[in-house]
C-alpha positions in Angstrom: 6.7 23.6 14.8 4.9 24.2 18.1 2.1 22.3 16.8 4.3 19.0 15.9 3.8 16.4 18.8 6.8 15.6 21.6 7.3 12.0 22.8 9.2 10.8 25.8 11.2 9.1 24.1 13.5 12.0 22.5 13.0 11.2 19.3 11.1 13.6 17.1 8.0 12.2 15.7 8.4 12.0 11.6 6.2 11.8 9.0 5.9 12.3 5.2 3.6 13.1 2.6 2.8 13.1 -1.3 0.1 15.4 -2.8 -1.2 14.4 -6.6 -2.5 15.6 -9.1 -5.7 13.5 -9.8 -6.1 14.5 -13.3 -2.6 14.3 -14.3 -0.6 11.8 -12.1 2.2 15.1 -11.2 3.5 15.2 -7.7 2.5 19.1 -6.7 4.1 19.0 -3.5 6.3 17.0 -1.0 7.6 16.5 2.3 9.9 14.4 3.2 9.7 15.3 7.2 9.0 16.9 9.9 10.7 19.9 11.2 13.3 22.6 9.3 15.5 21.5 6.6 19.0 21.9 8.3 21.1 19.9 5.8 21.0 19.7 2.3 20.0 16.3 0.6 19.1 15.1 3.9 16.8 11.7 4.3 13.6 12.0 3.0 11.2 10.2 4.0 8.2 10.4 0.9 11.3 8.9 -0.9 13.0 6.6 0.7 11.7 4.7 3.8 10.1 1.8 2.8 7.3 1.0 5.1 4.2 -1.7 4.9 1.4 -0.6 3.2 -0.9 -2.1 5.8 -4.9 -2.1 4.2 -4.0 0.6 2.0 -2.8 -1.8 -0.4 -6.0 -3.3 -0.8 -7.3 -0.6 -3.5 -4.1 -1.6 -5.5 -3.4 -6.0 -4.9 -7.1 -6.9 -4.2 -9.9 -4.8 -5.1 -8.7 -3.2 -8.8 -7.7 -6.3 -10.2 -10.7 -8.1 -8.9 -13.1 -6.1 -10.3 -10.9 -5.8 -13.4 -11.2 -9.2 -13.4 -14.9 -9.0 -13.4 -14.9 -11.5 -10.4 -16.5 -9.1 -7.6 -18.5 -6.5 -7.8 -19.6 -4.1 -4.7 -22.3 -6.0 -4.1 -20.4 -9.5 -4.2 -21.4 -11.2 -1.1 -18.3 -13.1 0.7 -18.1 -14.7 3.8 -16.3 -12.8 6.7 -15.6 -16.1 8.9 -11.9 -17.6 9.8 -9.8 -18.5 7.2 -7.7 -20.4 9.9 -7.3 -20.9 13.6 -8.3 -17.6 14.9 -10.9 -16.1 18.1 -12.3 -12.8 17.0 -15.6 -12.0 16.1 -16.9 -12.5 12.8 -20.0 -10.9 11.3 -20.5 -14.0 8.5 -21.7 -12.9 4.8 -21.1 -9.3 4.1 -20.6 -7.2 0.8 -17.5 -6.2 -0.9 -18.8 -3.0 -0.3 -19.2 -3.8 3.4 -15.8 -5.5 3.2 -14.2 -2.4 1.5 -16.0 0.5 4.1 -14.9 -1.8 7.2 -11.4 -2.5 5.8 -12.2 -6.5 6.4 -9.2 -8.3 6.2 -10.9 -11.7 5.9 -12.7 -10.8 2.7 -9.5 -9.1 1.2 -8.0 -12.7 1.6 -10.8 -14.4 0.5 -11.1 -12.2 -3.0 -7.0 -12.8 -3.3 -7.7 -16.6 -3.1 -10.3 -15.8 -6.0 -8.0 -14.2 -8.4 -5.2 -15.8 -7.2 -2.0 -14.2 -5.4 0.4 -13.9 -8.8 -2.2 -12.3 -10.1 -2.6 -9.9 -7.5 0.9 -9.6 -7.3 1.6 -8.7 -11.4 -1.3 -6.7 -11.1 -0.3 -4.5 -8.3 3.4 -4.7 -9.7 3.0 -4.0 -13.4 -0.4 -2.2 -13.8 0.4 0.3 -10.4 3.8 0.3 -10.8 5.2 -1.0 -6.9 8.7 -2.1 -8.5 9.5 -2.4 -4.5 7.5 -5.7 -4.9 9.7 -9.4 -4.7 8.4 -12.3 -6.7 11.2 -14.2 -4.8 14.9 -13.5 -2.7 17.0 -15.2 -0.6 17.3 -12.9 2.6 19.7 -14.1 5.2 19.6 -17.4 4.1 15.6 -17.5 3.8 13.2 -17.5 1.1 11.2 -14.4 0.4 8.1 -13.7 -1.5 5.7 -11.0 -1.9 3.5 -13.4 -3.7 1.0 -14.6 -1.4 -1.7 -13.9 0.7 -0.7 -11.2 3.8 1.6 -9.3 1.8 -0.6 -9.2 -1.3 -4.1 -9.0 1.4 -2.7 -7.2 3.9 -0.1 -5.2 3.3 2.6 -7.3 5.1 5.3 -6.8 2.4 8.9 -8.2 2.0 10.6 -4.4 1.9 7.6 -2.2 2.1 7.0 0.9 -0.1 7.7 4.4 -0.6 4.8 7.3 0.0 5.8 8.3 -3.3 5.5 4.4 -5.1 1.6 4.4 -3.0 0.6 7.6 -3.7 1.4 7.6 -7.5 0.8 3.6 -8.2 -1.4 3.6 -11.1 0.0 7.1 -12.3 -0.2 7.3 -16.4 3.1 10.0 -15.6 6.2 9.0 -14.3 7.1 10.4 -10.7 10.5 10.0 -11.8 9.8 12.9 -14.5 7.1 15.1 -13.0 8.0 19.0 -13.8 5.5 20.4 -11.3 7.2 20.1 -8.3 10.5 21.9 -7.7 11.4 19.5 -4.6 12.3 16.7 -7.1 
């Protein structure tokens, strides 16, 4: 614990993490915090806070069903210019690959618009398994969607997802079921 950061605010910093099994999809460890257990069936954090995704949905909603798709391949050449009003720098046609390795939110969007955001959306929903995804809900008396382009591009989604949903999207076993790791 001495090496786990102070703020001035007075609230611990927290954090979570999910270790799996490549080969077989099994969660082999958890934590759901940081600091010592002091109640039982506390919050955990791997579990239950639903957070944005950010870029690192872009394996899962843009890139795998893309490719899938057998629209892009790494060396697909998109333009990185604005999509709409905007003033940073753009560096014009790149690669996927570029795209990918500089985390490039403009070509994310722009493969999205080429397969289309339900696509992305079913894709990332029913092939990886994010049930946390909305295809539509009145919240507070306003329409939501996870189907279009920032949630599906960017990560910007209605409710967010679990570590545990990220880490084991795409997992052939069940994180509900997985026998290796006692902490479930």
């Amino acid at each position: 614990l001495d090496r786990i950061p102070t703020t001035d605010s007075q609230q611990q910093l927290q954090s979570a993490i999910v270790v799996i099994d490549n080969a077989t999809g099994d969660i082999v460890a958890m934590a759901g915090g940081v600091g010592e257990k002091e109640i039982s069936l506390s919050w955990n954090r791997a579990t239950q806070s639903t957070l944005q995704p950010g870029s690192a949905i872009k394996p899962i909603s843009v890139y795998g069903p893309a490719m899938e798709a057998g629209v892009i391949d790494p060396s697909t050449v998109l333009f990185d210019g604005p999509l709409y009003d905007s003033y940073r720098r753009y560096t014009g046609d790149v690669s996927i690959l570029t795209g990918v390795s500089a985390s490039m939110n403009t070509i994310a969007c722009r493969v999205v618009e080429k397969i289309g955001t339900d696509y992305s959306f079913d894709y990332a929903k029913n092939k990886f398994g994010l049930s946390d995804l909305i295809s539509s809900k009145t919240i507070n008396g306003s329409e939501k969607t996870d189907i279009a382009l920032a949630p599906m591009a960017m990560g910007a989604l209605t409710y967010g997802v679990t570590v545990r949903a990220a880490s084991s999207a795409g997992s052939k076993i069940n994180p509900e079921r997985s026998t290796r790791c006692p902490l479930l």
